[in-house]
C-alpha positions as CSV (number, residue, x, y, z in Angstrom):
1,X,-6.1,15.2,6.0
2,X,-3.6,13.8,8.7
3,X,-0.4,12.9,6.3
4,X,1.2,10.6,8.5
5,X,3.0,7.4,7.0
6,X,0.4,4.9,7.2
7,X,0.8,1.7,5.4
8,X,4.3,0.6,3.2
9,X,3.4,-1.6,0.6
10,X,6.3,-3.8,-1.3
11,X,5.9,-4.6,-4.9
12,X,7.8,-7.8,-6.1
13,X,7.9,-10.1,-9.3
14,X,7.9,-13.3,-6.3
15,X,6.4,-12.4,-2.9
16,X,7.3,-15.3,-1.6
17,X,10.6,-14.8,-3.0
18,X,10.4,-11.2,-1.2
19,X,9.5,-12.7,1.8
20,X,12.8,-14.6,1.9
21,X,14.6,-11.6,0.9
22,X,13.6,-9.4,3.5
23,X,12.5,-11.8,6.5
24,X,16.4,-12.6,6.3
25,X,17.7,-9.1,5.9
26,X,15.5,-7.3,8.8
27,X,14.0,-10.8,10.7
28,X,10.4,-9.6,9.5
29,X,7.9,-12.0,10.5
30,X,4.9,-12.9,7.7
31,X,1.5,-14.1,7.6
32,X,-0.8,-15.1,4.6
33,X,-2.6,-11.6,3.1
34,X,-6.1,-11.7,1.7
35,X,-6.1,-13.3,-1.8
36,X,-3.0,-15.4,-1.3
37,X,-1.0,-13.3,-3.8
38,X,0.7,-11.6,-0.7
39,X,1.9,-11.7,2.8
40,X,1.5,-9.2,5.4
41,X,4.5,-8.2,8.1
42,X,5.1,-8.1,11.2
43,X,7.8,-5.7,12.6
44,X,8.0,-2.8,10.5
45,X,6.4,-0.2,13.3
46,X,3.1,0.8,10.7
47,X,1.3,-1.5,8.8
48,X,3.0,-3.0,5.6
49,X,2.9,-5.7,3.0
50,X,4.5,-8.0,0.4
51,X,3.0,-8.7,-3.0
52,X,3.5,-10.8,-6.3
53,X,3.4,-9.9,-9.7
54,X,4.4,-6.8,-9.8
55,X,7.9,-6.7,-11.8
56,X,10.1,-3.6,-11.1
57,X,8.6,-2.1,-8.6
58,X,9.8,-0.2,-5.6
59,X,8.8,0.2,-2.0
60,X,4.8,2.5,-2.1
61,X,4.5,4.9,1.3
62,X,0.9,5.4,2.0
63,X,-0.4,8.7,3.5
64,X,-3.4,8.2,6.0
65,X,-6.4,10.6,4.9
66,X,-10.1,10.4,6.4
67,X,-11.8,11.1,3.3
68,X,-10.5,9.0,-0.1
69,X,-12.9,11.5,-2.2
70,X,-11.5,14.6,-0.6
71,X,-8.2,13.6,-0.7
72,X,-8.3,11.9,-4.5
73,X,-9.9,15.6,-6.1
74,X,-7.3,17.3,-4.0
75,X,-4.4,15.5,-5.5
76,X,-5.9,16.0,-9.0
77,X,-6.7,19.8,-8.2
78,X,-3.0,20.2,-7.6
79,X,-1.7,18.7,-10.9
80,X,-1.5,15.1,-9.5
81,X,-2.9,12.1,-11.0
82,X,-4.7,9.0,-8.8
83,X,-5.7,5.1,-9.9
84,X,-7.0,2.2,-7.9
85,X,-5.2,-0.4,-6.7
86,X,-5.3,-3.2,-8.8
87,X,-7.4,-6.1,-6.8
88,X,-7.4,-4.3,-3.3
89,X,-11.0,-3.1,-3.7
90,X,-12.7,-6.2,-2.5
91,X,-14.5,-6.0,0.0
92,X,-12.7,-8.8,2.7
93,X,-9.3,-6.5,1.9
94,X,-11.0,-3.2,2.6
95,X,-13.0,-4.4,6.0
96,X,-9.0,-5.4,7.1
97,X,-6.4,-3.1,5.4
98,X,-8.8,0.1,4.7
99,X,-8.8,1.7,1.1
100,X,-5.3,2.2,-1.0
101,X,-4.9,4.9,-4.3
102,X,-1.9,5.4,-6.1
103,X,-0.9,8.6,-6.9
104,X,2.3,10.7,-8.5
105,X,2.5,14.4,-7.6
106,X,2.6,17.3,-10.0
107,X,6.4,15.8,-11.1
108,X,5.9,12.4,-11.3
109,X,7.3,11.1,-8.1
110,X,5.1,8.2,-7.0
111,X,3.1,8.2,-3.5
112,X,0.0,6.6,-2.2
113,X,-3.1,7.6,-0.5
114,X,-4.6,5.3,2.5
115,X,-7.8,5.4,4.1
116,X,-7.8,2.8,7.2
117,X,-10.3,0.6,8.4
118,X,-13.4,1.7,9.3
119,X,-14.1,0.8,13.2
C-alpha cells in the first residue's frame, strides 16, 4: 500500500457552478468528466475532479493503494468503515479514473481510497 495523495475529488450542490468558483480563484482549466455530472481539472499537480449533486460536501483526498480488497479489509480491520462511490463504478469511469472507496477512520474523519487505472 503506497499512501501517496492520488486523486482530490470536489463535491458541490452545482459543478458547473464549482467550476466557476474555482477556475476563477486558482485559473483551473476543465473538461467534461464521464457522465456529464462532472468536470475534470487541469492544474492541480495530481489528478482531481468537480462534481454535482452533492450538497455540503467538502474537498475528498484519495490515497493510491494497488489492491482495493486489501486495502478495503484493512481499513475495516482497524476500526474504519468503507462504501462505494455512488455512480463511479461503471465501467468507462474505471478504464479512465481507476477505482474510488470512501472511507472514515476509527474517529470519523473522512478519507478515500484510490486504485488507478489499470495499464
Amino acid at each position: 500500500m503506497s499512501g501517496e495523495v492520488s486523486f482530490i475529488e470536489f463535491g458541490a450542490s452545482d459543478a458547473t457552478t464549482a467550476r466557476s468558483f474555482y477556475g476563477k480563484l486558482f485559473d483551473w482549466t476543465f473538461e467534461s468528466g464521464p457522465g456529464g455530472n462532472g468536470y475534470s481539472i487541469d492544474g492541480v499537480g495530481v489528478p482531481a475532479g468537480v462534481h454535482g449533486g452533492d450538497p455540503g460536501a467538502a474537498p475528498y483526498v484519495f490515497f493510491r493503494v494497488d489492491d482495493l480488497d486489501a486495502a478495503v479489509a484493512r481499513v475495516e480491520r482497524l476500526g474504519g468503515t468503507v462504501s462505494a462511490v455512488e455512480g463511479a463504478d461503471d465501467e468507462a469511469s474505471i478504464a479512465i479514473y481507476g477505482e474510488f472507496r470512501l472511507c472514515r477512520d476509527d474517529q470519523g474523519s473522512p478519507f478515500g481510497l484510490h486504485r488507478p487505472p489499470r495499464a
